[in-house]
N, C-alpha and C positions, 0 to 999 in steps of 0.2 A: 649655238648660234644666238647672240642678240635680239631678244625679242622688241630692244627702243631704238626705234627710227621715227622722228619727231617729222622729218617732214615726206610727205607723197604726192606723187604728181601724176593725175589719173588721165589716161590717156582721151576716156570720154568719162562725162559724169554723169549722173541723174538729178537734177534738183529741182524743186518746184514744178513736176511735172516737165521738165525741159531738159533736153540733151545737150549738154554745154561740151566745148571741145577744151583738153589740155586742161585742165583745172587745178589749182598746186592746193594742197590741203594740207597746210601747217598745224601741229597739235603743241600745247601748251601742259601748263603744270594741273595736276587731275585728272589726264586722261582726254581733254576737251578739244575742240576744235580751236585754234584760236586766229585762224586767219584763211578765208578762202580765195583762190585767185584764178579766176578763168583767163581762155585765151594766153597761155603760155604754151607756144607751141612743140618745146619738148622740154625734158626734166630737167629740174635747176640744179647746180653744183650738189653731192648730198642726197638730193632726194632720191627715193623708193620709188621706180616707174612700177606702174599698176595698168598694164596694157591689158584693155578688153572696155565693158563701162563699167562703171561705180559705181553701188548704191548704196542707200545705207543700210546697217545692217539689220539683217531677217528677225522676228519676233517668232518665236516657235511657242503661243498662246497657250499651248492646250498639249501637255506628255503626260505623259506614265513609263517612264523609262525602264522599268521592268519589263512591259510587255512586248521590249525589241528581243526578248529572249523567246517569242513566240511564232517571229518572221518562218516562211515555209511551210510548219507542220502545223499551223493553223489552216492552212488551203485544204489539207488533208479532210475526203467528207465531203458531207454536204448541211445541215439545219440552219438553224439560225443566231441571233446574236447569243440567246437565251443558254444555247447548247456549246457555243465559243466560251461563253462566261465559266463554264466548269471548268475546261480544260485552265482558263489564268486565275481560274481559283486553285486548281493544284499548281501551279505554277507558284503564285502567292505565298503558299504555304511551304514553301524550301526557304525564301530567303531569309537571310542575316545581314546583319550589318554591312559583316564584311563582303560579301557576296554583290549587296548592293552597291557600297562605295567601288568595287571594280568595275561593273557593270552599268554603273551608269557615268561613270567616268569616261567608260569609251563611248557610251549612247550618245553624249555628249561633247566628245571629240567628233564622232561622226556629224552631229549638229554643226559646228563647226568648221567642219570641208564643205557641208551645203551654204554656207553663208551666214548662218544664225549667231548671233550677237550674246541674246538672250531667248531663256527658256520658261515658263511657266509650269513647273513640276507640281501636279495635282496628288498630293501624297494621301494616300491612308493606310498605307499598311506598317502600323506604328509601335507594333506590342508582340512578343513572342504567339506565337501559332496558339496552343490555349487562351490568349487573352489578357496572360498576365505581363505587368510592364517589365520593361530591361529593367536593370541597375541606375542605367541613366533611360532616363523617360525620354530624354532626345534624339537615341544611339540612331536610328532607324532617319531621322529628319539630316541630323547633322550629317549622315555618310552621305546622302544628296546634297548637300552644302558643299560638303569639303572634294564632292566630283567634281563639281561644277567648277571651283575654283582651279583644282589639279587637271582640268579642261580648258579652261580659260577665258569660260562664258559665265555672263551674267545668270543669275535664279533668282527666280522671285517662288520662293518654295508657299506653296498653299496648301496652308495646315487644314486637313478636310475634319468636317465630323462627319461621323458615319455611325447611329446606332442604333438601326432595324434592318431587319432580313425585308422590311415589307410595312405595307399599314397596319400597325397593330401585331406586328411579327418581332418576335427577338431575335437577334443576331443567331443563324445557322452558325454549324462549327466552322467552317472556313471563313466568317467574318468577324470571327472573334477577335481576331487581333487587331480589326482596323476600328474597334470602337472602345472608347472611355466609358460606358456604361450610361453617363449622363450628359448633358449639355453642359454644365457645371463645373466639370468635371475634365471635358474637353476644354472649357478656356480658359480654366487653370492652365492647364499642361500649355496649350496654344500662345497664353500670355507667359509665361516661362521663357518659351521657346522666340517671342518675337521680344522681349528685353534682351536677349542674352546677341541675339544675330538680326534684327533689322538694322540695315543700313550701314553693314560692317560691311567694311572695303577691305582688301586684301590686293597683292601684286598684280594676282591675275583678272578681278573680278570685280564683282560687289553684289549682296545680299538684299533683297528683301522676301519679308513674311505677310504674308496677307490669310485669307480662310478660304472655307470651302464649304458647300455644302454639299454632299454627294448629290442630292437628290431627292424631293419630297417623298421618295420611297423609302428611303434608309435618313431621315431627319424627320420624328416627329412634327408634328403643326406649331405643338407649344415650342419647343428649341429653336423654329427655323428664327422668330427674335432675337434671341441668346445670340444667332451667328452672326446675323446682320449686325444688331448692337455691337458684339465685338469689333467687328469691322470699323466701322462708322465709328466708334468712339478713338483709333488708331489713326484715320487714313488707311487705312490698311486694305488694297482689293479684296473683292469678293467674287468667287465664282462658284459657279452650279450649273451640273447637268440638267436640261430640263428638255424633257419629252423628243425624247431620242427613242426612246417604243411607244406603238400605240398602248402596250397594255401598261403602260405608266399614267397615260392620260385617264384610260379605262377604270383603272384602281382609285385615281384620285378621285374623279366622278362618284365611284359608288363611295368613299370614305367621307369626305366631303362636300359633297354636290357641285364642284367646280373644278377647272383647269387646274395643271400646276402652275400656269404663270398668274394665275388668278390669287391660286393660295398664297405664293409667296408675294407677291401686291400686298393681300390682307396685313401682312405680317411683316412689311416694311423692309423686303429683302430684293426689291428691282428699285432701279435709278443707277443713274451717271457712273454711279461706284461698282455696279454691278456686271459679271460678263455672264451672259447666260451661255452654255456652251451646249454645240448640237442645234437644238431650237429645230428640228426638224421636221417635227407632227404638230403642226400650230396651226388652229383655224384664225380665221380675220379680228376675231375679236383679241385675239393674244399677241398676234401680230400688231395690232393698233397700242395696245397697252405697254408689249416693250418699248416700240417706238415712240408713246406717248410720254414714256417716264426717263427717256434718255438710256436706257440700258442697251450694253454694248453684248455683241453675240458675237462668238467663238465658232464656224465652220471648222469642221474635219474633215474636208471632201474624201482623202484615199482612204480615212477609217470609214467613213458612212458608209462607201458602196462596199467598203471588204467585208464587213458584218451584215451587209443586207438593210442596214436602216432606214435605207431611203435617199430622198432626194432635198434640201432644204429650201425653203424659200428665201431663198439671197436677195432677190430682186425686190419680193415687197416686202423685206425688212429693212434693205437699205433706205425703199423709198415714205418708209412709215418714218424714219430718222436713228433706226438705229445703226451704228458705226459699226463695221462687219470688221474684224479681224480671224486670223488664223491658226489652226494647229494641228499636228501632226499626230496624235493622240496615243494609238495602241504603237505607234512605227513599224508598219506593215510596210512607209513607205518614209524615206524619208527627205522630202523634197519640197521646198517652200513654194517655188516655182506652177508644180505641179498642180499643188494645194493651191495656189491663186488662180492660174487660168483653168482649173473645172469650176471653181463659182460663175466663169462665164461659159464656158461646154455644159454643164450640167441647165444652166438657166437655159441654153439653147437646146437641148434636151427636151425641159420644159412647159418651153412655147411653141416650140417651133419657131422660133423667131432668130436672130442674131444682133450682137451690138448694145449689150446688156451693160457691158463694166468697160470702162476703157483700162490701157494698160498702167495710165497715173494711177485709177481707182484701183486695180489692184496690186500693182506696187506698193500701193499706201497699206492697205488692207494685209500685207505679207510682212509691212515693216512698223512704221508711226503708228497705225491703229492697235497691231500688236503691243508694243511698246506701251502704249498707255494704257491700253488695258489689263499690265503686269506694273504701273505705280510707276514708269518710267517717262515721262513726260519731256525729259531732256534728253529724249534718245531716238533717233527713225529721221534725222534731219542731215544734211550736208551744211547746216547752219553755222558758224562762229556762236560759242559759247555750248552748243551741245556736246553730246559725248562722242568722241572719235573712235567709231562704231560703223563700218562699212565693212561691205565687198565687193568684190571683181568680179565679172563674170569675162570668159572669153567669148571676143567675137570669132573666131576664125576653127572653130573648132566644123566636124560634118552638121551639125544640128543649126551652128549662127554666123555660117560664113554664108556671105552672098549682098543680104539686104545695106542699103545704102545706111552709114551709120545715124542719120537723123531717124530712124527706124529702131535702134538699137532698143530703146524701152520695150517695141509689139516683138522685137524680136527673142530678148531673155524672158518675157511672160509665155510667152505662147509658144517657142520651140526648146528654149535651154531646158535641162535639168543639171541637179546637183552636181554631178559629175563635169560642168561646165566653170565649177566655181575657180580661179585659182588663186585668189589673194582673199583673207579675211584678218582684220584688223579691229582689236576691243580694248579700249580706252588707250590708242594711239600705238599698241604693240601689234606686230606683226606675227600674230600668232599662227594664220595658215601663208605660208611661203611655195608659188608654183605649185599648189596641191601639197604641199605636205606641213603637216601637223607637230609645229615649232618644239609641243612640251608633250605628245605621244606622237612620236615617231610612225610606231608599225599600228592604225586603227582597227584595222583588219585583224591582226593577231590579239589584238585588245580583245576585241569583242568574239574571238573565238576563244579566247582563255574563261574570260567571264560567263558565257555562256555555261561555256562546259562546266563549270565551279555552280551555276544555279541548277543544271538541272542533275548535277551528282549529289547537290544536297550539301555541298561543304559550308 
């Protein structure tokens, strides 16, 4: 089946916060928008009817698309994040190349039924199980690349460094393989890897490489420069875990005498470029500082509560000024929808209060916010001249039949989930069709094939 159909005509749309009726959404040469038309009250000669609303499409901030091989028998038990982290440390240490280009191949098909456009894959497991590198020092980054494409979503893959078990700790044996040994060392390899694929377009997609810093746990104090520098000197995003446990804040305190947002401040690694991701154990003063320096934060509401992490402060970090977007993180769940309206359930949680985020704010925070904090700045808009980048959600299913369609936004935030999606469209091809997935047909069988192939070890 053809995946170019240049023109669509969306039954309802979302744009600028507003539910427009009939809107015809002509795409042009690159994939772009090149002409929007409201107020057409049904499809023109040609076009692609896209019956349900329209938004643009989902940013999924924040994966590890390995760890969808953990959905299930992570529930299994009871501890904590600490005692989850072994089991995807043995998890970690089965995959290959190949194992991952299937595996995330369909992780990110399934991305793709929920809405998602593009992905922000937070890579570090980049080096054979001992430590030592492949043949090609890429093999592990590029099979993420070449998923993504044989998916038919955008990646903005972020090349993490990672090289302490701890403060002052060497890499344990199961993180051998996600560390270059130095910082030096790492952006070598990192600049390698972002000459050779930022910004390569391909039929399905398009590439960017940005970094990573795992975490001022596992990134010395002197490196965390090295990362940022790398970045900054690029364009290139930068993202970091930061104080997603208390005993992260705890360590840094006795290592350093300060927060981790503190530290990485010192060492020029928050601002505009930066996404902190998590951010969920932050007193007022960290709070004020991201906010103060324009750093954008990354929630994972269904990974926080599955692990135990906690609860983040959404509310007074949007209102310090930093720009919240989202991500799906471990894929214990994989739903944008979800991920947006518990920033406003968990804030109500909270306070006790309600009325915290409206459904623009997080529509925006699910899509545009996402987007830009993956280097994507021409993408999350129903705009002419953006990237022709949306999806559909149905109104008429059990969960969004009923409300009056000028409703339709508080409608897909707060009752649709994924399984609601049924048209998805990245850079003007129709790549999800009525639910089904244009260049993997069977997603289901995908990702039971892959599964079973990581956890036999092949």
């Amino acid at each position: 089946m053809s995946l170019n159909s240049p023109t669509y005509w969306a039954e309802h749309a979302w744009r600028n916060g507003t539910v427009e009726h009939g809107v015809v959404l002509a795409t042009g040469p690159g994939g772009r928008i090149a002409g929007v038309t409201p107020g057409v009250p049904s499809p023109p000669a040609g076009a692609v009817p896209l019956r349900g609303l329209t938004v643009p499409g989902l940013a999924d901030a924040h994966s590890h698309a390995f760890h969808r091989a953990l959905r299930g028998g992570a529930q299994l038990g009871g501890g904590t994040f600490w005692t989850w982290r072994a089991g995807m440390y043995e998890l970690a240490a089965r995959l290959t190349p190949d194992t991952v280009l299937a595996l995330a191949r369909a992780v990110y098909a399934e991305l793709a039924l929920a809405g998602v456009t593009a992905v922000g894959e937070f890579h570090y497991v980049h080096h054979r199980p001992d430590g030592r590198p492949y043949a090609n020092p890429h093999a592990m980054a590029e099979a993420l690349i070449a998923a993504a494409a044989q998916a038919g979503i955008r990646i903005t893959l972020l090349d993490t460094c990672y090289l302490a078990a701890g403060f002052g700790r060497e890499p344990e044996p199961p993180q051998r393989r996600f560390s270059d040994g130095t910082a030096a060392r790492w952006a070598e390899r990192a600049a390698a890897l972002h000459a050779a694929h930022d910004g390569q377009a391909g039929a399905e997609g398009d590439v960017r490489v940005g970094a990573a810093i795992h975490s001022v746990r596992a990134v010395p104090a002197p490196a965390l420069a090295t990362v940022a520098e790398w970045a900054a000197a690029r364009a290139a995003p930068l993202h970091v875990h930061l104080s997603e446990q208390p005993a992260e804040n705890e360590d840094c305190l006795r290592a350093h005498g300060c927060t981790p947002a503190a530290l990485l401040a010192e060492h020029g690694a928050l601002g505009p470029g930066t996404t902190a991701v998590h951010a969920t154990h932050l007193g007022a003063a960290d709070i004020a500082l991201l906010g103060r320096t324009g750093t954008r934060v990354c929630l994972c509401p269904t990974t926080e509560r599955d692990l135990a992490d906690g609860i983040g402060p959404a509310g007074p970090l949007r209102r310090a000024g930093s720009p919240l977007c989202l991500g799906s993180d471990s894929h214990a769940v994989i739903d944008l929808f979800e991920e947006a309206r518990a920033l406003e359930l968990h804030e109500r949680l909270r306070t006790l209060t309600r009325g915290h985020f409206t459904a623009t704010e997080l529509l925006r925070a699910a899509g545009e916010e996402g987007h830009a904090a993956l280097g994507r700045p021409d993408c999350g808009r129903l705009e002419a001249g953006c990237r022709a980048d949306f999806t559909t959600v149905a109104l008429d299913t059990v969960r969004t039949a009923g409300p009056d369609a000028r409703l339709a936004a508080e409608t897909v935030v707060f009752a649709a989930t994924a399984a609601d999606v049924r048209h998805t469209v990245v850079g003007g091809r129709h790549l999800v069709r009525e639910g089904v997935h244009q260049l993997v047909p069977d997603v289901p069988g995908a990702l039971r094939r892959a599964i079973a192939a990581v956890r036999a070890g092949r």
